[in-house]
Legacy VTK file of the C-alpha trace (Angstrom):
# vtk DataFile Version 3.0
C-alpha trace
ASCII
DATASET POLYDATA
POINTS 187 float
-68.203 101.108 158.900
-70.193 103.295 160.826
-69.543 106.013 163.607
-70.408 103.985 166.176
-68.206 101.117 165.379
-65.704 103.634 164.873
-65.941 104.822 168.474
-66.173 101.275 170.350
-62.905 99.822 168.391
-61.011 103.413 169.804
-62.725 103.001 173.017
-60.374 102.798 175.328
-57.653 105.635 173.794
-60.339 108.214 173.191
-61.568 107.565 177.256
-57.823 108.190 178.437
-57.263 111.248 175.827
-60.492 112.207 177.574
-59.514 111.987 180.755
-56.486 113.731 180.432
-58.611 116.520 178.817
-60.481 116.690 182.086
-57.653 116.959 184.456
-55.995 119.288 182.470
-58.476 121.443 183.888
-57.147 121.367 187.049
-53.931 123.279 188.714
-50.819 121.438 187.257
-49.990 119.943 190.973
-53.696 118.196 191.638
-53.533 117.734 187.276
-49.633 115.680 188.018
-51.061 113.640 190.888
-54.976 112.904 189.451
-53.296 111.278 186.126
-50.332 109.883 188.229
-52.177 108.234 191.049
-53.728 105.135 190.264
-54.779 103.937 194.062
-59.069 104.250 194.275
-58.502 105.268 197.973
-55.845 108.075 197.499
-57.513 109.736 194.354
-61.267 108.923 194.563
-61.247 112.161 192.276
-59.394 110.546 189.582
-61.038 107.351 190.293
-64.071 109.049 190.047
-63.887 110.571 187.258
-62.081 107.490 185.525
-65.102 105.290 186.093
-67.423 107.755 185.421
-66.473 108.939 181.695
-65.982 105.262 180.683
-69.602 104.191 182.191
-71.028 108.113 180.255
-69.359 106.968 176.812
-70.637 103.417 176.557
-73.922 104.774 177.102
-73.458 107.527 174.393
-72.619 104.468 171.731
-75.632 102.600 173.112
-78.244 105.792 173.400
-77.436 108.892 174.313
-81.169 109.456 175.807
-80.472 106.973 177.885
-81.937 107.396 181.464
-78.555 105.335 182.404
-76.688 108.192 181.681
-77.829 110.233 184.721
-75.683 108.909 187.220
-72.283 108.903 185.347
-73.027 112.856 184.883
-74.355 113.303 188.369
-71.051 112.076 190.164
-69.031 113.815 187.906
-71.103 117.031 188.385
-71.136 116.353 191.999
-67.410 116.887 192.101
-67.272 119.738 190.263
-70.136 121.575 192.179
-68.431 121.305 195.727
-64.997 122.155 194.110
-66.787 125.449 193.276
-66.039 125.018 189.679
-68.115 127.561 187.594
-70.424 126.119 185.584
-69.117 126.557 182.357
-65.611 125.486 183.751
-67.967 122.160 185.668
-69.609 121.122 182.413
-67.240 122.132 180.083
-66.011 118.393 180.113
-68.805 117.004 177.616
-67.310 119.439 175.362
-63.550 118.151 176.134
-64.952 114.658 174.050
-66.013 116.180 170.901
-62.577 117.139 170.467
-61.058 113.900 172.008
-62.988 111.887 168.794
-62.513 114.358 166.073
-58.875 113.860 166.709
-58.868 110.170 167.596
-61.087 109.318 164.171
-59.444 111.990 162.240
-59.078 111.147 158.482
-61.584 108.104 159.232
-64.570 110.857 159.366
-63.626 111.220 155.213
-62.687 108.234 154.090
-65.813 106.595 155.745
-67.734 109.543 154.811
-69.367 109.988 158.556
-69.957 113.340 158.961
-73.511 113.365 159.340
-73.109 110.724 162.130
-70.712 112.674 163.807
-72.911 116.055 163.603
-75.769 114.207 165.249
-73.174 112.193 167.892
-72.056 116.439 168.648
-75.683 117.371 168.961
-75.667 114.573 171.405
-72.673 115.867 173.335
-74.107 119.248 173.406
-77.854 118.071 175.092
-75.841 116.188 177.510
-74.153 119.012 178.232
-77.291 121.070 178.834
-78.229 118.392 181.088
-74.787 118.377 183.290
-75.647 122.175 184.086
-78.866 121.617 185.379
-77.282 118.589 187.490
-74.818 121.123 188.617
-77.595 124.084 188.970
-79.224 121.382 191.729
-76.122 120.782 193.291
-74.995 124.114 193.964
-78.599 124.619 195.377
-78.250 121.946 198.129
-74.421 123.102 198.916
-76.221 126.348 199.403
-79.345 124.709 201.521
-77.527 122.961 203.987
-75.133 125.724 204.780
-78.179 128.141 205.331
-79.390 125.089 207.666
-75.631 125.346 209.265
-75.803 128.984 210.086
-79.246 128.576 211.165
-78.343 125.758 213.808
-74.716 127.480 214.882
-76.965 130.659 215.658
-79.796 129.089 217.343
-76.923 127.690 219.635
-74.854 130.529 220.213
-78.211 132.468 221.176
-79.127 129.171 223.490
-75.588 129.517 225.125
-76.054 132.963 225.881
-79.582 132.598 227.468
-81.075 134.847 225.302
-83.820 132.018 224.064
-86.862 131.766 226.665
-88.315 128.810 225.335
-85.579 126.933 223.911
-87.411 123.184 223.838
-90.604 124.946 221.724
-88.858 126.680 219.390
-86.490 123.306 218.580
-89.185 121.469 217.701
-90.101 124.153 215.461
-86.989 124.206 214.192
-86.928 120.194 213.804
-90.503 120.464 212.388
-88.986 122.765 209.803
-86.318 121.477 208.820
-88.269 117.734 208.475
-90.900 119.053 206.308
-88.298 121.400 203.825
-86.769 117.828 203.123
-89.341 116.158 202.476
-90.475 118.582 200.037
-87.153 118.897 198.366
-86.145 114.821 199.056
LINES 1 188
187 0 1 2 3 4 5 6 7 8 9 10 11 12 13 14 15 16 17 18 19 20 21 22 23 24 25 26 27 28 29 30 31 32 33 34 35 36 37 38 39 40 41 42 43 44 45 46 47 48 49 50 51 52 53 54 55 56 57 58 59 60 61 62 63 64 65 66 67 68 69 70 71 72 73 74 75 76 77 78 79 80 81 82 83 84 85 86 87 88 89 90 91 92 93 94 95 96 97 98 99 100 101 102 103 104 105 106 107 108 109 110 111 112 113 114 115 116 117 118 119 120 121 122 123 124 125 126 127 128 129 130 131 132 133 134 135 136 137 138 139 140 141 142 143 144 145 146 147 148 149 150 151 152 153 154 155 156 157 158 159 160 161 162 163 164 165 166 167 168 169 170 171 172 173 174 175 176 177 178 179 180 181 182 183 184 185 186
């Protein structure tokens, strides 16, 4: 029996253990109700997350290098960034699963003699992880753009209230112009 086949017969405990590895994260009140609450629509953290970290571990077992993988780590990520989770705290979760299967596989790792496999499944785990930060790296950079953009706008309307722009309909479509051509550069 391999590692893999290890993993995708313990599938289903090792994702919950994981889970509950991520939320433990959290404040024990939003911890309680993101394990508790099963309803998509009142916890779409939870759910979220749920969904996510099944979707990320299939495509581990199938290839970790897996362009599929992206997504699974950006909506997790995406969480974490505007929760203003630091970044070792916001990726620390890829970590959370090397402990979730050492425990869940425990004396299987000997008896099956897999500990090669599960040194390169860790070295996995850890690129992934190097991956989630620069997911989170980008995301804290757009939180950060658009609220630039949001101070910008409030104070080219605070100035426009006060009459203190002469030409307010030139300098807007500056502004517009701007703001157009930064997104299409970053989009």
């Amino acid at each position: 029996m391999n590692l893999n086949d290890l993993l995708s017969e313990k599938k289903s405990s090792i994702v919950q253990k994981w889970f509950d590895a991520i939320i433990d994260n959290y404040p024990d009140d939003s911890s309680h109700f993101l394990k508790k609450q099963k309803d998509p629509f009142l916890n779409p953290v939870g759910n979220t997350i749920s969904r996510n970290i099944e979707g990320l571990f299939d495509e581990i077992l199938h290839d970790a290098a897996s362009e599929q993988i992206y997504p699974f780590l950006d909506d997790i990520i995406k969480i974490h960034a505007v929760q203003n989770f630091s970044p070792s705290k916001a990726v620390s979760f890829m970590s959370l699963l090397k402990g979730v299967v050492r425990e869940a596989l425990g004396s299987d790792i000997t008896r099956h003699t897999l500990s090669a496999e599960l040194q390169s499944f860790e070295a996995n785990i850890d690129n992934l992880t190097f991956l989630s930060f620069d997911i989170y790296m980008k995301c804290r950079e757009r939180i950060f753009e658009l609220r630039v953009n949001e101070i910008k706008t409030m104070t080219f309307r605070l100035l426009k209230r006060a009459n203190l722009i002469a030409e307010v309909e030139e300098h807007e479509s500056k502004i517009n112009a701007e703001t157009v051509l930064s997104q299409n550069i970053k989009g």
